[in-house]
C-alpha positions as CSV (number, residue, x, y, z in Angstrom):
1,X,-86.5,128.1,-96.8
2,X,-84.2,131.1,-95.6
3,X,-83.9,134.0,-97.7
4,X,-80.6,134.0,-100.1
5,X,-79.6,137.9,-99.5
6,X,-76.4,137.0,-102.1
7,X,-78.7,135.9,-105.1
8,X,-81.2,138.0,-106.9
9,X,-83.4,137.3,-109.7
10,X,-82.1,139.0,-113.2
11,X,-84.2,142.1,-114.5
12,X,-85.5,141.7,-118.1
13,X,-84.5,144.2,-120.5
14,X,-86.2,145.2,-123.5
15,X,-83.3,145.1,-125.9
16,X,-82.1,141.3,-125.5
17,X,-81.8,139.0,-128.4
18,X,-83.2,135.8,-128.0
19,X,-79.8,134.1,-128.9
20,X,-77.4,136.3,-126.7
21,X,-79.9,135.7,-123.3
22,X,-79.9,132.0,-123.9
23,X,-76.0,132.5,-123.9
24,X,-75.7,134.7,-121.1
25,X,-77.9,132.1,-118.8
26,X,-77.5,128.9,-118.0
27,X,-81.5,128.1,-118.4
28,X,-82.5,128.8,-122.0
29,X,-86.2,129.3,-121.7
30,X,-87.1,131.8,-118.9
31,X,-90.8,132.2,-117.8
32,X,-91.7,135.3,-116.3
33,X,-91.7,134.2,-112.7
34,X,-87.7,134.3,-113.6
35,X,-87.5,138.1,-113.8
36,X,-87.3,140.2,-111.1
37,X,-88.5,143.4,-113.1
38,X,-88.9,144.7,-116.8
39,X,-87.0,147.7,-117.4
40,X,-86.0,149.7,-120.7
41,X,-82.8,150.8,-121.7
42,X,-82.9,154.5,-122.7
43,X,-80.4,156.9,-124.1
44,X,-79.5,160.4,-124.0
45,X,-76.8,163.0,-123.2
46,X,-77.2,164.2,-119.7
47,X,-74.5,167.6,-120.1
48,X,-75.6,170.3,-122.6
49,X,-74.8,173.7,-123.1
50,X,-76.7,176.3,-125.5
51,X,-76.3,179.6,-126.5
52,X,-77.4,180.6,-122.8
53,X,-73.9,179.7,-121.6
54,X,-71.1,182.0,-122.9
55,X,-68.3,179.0,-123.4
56,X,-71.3,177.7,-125.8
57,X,-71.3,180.9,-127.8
58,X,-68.4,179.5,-130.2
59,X,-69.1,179.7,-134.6
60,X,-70.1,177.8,-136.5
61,X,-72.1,175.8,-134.1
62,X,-74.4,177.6,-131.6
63,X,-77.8,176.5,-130.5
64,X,-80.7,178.0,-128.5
65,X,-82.3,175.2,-126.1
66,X,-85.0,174.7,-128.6
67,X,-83.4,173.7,-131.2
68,X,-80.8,171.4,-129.0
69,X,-83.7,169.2,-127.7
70,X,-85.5,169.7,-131.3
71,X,-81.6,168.3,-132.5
72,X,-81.6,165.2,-129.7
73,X,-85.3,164.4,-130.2
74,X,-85.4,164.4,-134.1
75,X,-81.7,164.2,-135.3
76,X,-80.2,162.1,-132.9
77,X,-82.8,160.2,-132.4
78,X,-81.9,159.9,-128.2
79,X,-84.7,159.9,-125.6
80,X,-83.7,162.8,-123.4
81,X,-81.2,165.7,-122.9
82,X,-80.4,167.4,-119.9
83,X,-79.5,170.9,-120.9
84,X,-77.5,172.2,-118.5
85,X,-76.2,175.9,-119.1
86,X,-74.2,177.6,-116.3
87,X,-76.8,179.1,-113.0
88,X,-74.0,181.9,-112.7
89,X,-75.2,183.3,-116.2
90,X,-78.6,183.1,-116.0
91,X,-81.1,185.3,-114.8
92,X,-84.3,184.3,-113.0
93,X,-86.3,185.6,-116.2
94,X,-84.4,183.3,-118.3
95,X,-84.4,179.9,-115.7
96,X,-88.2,180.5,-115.6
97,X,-88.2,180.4,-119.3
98,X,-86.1,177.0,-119.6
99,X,-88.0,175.1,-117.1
100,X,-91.4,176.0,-119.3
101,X,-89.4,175.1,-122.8
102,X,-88.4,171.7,-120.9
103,X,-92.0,171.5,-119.8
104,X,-93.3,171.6,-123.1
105,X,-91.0,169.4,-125.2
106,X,-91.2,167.0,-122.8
107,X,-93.9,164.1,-124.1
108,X,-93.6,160.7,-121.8
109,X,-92.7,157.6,-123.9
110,X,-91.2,159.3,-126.7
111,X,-88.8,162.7,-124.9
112,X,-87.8,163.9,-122.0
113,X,-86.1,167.2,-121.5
114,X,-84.7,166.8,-118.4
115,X,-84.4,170.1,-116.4
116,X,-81.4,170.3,-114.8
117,X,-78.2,173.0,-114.3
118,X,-74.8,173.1,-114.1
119,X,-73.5,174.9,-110.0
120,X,-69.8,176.1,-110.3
121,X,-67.3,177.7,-108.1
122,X,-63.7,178.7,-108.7
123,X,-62.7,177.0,-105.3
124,X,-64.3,173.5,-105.7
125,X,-65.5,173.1,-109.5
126,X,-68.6,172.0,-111.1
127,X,-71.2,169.8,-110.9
128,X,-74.8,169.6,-112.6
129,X,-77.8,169.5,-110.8
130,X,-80.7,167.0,-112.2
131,X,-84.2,167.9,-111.3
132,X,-87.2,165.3,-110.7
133,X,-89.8,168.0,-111.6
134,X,-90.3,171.4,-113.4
135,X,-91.2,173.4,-110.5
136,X,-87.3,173.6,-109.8
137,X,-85.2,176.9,-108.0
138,X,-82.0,178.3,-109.8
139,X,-79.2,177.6,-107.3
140,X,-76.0,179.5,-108.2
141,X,-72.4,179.1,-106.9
142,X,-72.0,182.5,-106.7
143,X,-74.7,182.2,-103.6
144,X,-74.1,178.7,-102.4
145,X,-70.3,178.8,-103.0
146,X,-69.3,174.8,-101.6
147,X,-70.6,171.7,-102.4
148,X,-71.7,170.7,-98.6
149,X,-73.5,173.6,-98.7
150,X,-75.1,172.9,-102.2
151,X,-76.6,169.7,-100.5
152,X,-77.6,171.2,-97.9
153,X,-79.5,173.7,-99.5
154,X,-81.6,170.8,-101.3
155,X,-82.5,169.4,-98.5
156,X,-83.5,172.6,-96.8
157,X,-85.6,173.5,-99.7
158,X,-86.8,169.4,-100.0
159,X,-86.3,169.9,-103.6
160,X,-85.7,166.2,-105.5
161,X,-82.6,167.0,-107.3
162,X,-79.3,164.4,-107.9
163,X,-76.1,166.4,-107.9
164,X,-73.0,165.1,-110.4
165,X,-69.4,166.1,-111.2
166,X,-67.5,166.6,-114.0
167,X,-64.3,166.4,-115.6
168,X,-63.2,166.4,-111.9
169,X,-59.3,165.7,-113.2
170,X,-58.6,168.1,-115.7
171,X,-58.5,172.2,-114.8
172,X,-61.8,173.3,-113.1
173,X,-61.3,170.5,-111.3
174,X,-64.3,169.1,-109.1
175,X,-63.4,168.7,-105.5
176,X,-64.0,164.9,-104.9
177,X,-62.4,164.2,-101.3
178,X,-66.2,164.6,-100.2
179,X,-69.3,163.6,-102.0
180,X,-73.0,162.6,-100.5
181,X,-74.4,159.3,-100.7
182,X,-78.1,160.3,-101.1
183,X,-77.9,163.3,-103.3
184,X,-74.8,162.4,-105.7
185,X,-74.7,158.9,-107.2
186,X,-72.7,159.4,-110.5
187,X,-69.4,160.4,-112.0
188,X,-69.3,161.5,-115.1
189,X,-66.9,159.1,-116.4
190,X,-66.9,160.7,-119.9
191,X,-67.5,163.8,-122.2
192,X,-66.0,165.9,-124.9
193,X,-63.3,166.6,-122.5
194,X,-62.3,163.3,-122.9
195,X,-62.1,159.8,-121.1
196,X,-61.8,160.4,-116.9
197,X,-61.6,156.6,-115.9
198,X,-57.9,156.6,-115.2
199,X,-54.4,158.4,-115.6
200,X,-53.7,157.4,-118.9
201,X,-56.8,155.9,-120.1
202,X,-57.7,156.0,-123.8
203,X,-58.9,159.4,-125.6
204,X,-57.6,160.9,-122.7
205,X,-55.3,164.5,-122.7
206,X,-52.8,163.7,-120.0
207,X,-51.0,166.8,-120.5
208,X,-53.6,168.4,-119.3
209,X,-55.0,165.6,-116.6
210,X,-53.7,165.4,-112.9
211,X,-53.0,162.2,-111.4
212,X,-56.1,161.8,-109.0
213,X,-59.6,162.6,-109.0
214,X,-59.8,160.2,-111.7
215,X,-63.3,157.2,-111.5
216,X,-60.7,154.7,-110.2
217,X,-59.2,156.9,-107.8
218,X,-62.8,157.9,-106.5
219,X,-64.7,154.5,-105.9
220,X,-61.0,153.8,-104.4
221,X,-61.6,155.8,-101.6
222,X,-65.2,154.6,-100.6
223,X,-67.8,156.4,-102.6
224,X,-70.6,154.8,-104.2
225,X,-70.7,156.6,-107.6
226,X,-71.8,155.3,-111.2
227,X,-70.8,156.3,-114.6
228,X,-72.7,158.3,-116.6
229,X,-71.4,160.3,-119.8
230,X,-72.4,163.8,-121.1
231,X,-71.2,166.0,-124.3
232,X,-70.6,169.2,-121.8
233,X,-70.9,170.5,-126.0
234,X,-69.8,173.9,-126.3
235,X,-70.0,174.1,-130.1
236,X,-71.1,170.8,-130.6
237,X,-74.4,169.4,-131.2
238,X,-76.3,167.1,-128.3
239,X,-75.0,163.7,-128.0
240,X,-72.3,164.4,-130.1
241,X,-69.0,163.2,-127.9
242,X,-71.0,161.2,-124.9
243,X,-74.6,159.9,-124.0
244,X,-76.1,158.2,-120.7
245,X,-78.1,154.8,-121.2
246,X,-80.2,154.4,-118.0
247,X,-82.2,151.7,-117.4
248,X,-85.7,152.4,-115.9
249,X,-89.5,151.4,-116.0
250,X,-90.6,153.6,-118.4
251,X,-89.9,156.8,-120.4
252,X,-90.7,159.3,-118.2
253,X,-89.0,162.3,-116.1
254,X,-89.6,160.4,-113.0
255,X,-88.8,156.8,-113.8
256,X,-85.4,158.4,-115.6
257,X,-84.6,160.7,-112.2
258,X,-85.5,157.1,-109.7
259,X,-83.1,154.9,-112.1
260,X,-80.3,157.5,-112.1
261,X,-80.7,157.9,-108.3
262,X,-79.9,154.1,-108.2
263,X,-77.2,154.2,-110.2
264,X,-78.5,151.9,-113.0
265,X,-76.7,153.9,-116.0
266,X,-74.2,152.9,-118.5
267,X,-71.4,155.5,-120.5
268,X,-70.1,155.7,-123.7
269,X,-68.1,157.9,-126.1
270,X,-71.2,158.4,-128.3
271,X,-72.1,155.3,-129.6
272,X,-75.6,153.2,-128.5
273,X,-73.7,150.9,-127.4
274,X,-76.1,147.5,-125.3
275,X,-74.6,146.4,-122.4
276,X,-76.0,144.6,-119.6
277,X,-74.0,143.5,-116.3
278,X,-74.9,141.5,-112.9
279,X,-72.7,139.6,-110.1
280,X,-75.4,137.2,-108.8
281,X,-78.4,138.7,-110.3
282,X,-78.2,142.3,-108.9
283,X,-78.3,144.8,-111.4
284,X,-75.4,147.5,-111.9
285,X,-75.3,150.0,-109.5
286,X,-76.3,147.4,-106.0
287,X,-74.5,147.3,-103.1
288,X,-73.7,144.0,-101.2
289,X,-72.6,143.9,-97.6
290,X,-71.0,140.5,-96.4
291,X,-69.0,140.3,-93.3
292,X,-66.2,137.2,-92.9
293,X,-69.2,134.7,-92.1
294,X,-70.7,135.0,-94.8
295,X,-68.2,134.8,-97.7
296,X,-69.2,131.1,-98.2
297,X,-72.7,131.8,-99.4
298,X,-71.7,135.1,-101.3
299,X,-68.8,133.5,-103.5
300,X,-68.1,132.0,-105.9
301,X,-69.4,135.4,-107.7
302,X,-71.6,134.8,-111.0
303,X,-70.8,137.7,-113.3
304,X,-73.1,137.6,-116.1
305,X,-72.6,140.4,-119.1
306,X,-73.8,140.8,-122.7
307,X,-73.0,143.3,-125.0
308,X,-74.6,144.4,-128.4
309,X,-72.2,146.6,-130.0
310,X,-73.0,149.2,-133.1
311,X,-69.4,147.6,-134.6
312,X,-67.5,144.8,-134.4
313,X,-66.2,144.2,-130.7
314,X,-62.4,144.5,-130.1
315,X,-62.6,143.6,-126.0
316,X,-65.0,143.1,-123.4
317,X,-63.3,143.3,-119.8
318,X,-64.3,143.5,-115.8
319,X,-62.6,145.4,-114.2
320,X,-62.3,144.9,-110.3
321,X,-60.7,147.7,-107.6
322,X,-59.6,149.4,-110.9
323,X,-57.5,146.1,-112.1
324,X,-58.8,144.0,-115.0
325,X,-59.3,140.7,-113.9
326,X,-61.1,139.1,-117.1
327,X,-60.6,139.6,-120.8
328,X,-63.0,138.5,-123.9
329,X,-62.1,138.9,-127.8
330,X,-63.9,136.2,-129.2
331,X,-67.5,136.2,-129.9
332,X,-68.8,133.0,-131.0
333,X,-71.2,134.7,-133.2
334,X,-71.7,137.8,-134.5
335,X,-68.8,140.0,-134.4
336,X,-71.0,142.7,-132.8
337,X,-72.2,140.7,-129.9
338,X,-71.2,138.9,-127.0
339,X,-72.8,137.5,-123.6
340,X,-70.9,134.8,-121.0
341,X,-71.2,134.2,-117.2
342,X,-67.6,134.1,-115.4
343,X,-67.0,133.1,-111.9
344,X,-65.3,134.7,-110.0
345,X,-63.7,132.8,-106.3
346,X,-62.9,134.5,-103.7
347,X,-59.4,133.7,-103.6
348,X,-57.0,132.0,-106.2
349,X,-56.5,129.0,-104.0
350,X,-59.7,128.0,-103.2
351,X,-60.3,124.4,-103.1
352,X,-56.5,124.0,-102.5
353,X,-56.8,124.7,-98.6
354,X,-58.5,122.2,-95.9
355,X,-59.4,125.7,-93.9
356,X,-62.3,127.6,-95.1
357,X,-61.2,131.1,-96.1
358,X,-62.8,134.1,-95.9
359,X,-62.4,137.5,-97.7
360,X,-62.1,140.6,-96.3
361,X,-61.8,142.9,-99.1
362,X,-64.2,144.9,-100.5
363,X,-64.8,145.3,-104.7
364,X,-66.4,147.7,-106.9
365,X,-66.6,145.5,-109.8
366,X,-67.5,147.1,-113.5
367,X,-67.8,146.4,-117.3
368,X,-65.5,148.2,-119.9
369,X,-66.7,148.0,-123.6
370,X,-63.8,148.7,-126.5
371,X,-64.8,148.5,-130.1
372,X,-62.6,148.1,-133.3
373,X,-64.4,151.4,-134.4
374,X,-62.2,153.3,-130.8
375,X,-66.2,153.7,-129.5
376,X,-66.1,152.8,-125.4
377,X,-69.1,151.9,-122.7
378,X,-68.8,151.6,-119.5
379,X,-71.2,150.0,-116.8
380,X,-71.8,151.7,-113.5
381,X,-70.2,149.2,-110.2
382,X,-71.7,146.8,-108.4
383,X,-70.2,147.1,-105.0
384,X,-69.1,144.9,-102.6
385,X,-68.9,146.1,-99.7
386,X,-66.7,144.3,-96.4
387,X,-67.4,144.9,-92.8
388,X,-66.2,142.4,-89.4
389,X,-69.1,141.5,-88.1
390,X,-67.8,141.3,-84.2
């Protein structure tokens, strides 16, 4: 039999409810042979500042990294933090110091303290730098002043490290006209700065917002970014305005750094919100290439989400090329849960025609979680991704 490259067996994920994956599949009763992989869903705020960085400095509230992990560990109750207080203030005594503290409060399957920093520049904004290890340099803007150069830097020192903007549409803005497919796989869709996924979008300033550089306006022109979200706390506690879930093997620095590099993460405003997403089995964050031949076997698309909620759901919608194509209200349960496959054709006037059509568009295609509580998730893409085959 030849290979289906359009179909994919789902992943199994430790939070499901017995009643929402018998509505999300058509099968009720799954063996394991039906799985393509087990993965965990874990959560955390991935943008921290302490009272290393001087915007964190701010009364009544002002941690030392310590006490923020001691904070997401114990009060929070999250899996990880990524503390990430600005290279341009810290001194190589001090970055030697945080990379031990992360070190020790890191224990696998209960914390990780992720060691990571946040690279700035006047000229082209900032982003936050996510190491896979502990043995990690201190990269400043102030020496590598542009993001090409930031990349390239990694690379020359083959240090395993994910690079990821933020709050690239308000002032500081990050300069998104260029990105880099291996080393930065993420936006960071939301923070304490407020909700980035469009002009206009909910808890959003737009007063103080310019109309690009939004999500939307960024998987618009090409790039293959998913959504993560981060505090960026200044005088706020960790995973106090947004928090990451990201789906990987195990709890570990490693399995957390591989997952995120594959952009299989989910944002929201703060909540714990559960949401899980696939077009035709692949996972959030997959790219799919199809050419004009192939349309036939790729469509119709099977979009299968499920949502648990930590209130009662107002709207559950997938958004396509920035435009929401499908709308839920109504659970059929719980008022906290949902899960439904939609199909999706690959034009409206299919089975209309006696031609066979094809499609030559491309899709990112995401999830957008509302609750009556105001809470928000959002599911990194799955892409589909057009080319002519001549």
């Amino acid at each position: 039999m030849a290979e289906d490259r359009f179909h994919r067996k789902h992943w199994r994920v430790n939070w499901f409810i017995p009643e929402l994956e018998h509505r999300k599949y058509a099968k009720a009763f799954r063996e394991d042979a039906d799985y393509s992989e087990d993965v965990s869903l874990f959560f955390g705020d991935l943008h921290k500042h302490t009272n290393l960085s001087p915007c964190a400095r701010v009364n009544p509230y002002n941690q030392s990294p310590a006490e923020s992990y001691a904070h997401a560990r114990d009060v929070a109750k999250t899996d990880f933090l990524a503390v990430c207080d600005h290279a341009e203030y810290l001194t190589d005594e001090q970055w030697a110091e945080c990379m031990a503290l992360a070190r020790a409060y890191t224990e696998p399957g209960r914390f990780v303290a992720w060691p990571s920093v946040e690279w700035a520049t006047g000229l082209y904004g900032h982003r936050n730098l996510y190491y896979r290890d502990y043995d990690a340099p201190l990269i400043s803007g102030r020496r590598v002043t542009t993001p090409p150069a930031l990349w390239a830097r990694l690379r020359e020192l083959k240090t395993r490290a994910l690079t990821i903007p933020h709050h690239p549409a308000r002032q500081l803005a990050a300069d998104l006209t260029r990105t880099d497919e291996e080393l930065e796989p993420a936006y960071e869709i939301y923070s304490g700065w407020g909700n980035e996924e469009y002009y206009g979008a909910p808890l959003q300033d737009t007063d103080r917002s310019y109309t690009r550089n939004f999500a939307v306006d960024t998987l618009l022109r090409g790039f293959h970014m998913g959504f993560v979200g981060g505090g960026d706390g200044h005088p706020a506690p960790p995973a106090d305005s947004g928090i990451t879930g990201i789906y990987a093997r195990d709890l570990t620095l490693e399995s957390l750094w591989d997952a995120l590099a594959q952009r299989r993460t989910i944002a929201t405003t703060g909540a714990k919100i559960l949401v899980d997403f696939h077009v035709n089995g692949f996972t959030l964050g997959s790219i799919i290439r199809f050419n004009q031949h192939e349309t036939k076997d790729l469509f119709p698309l099977e979009i299968g989400v499920t949502v648990q909620g930590t209130a009662p759901l107002e709207k559950v919608e997938i958004v396509e090329n920035g435009v929401t194509i499908h709308t839920k209200t109504k659970p059929r349960a719980r008022l906290d849960q949902m899960a439904y496959t939609w199909y999706r054709n690959p034009h409206p006037l299919d089975n209309q025609l006696p031609l066979p059509l094809t499609n030559n568009v491309s899709r990112f295609i995401y999830v957008r979680v509302t609750q009556r509580d105001g809470h928000m998730a959002w599911t990194s893409p799955i892409w589909l991704d057009f080319y002519y085959d001549e």
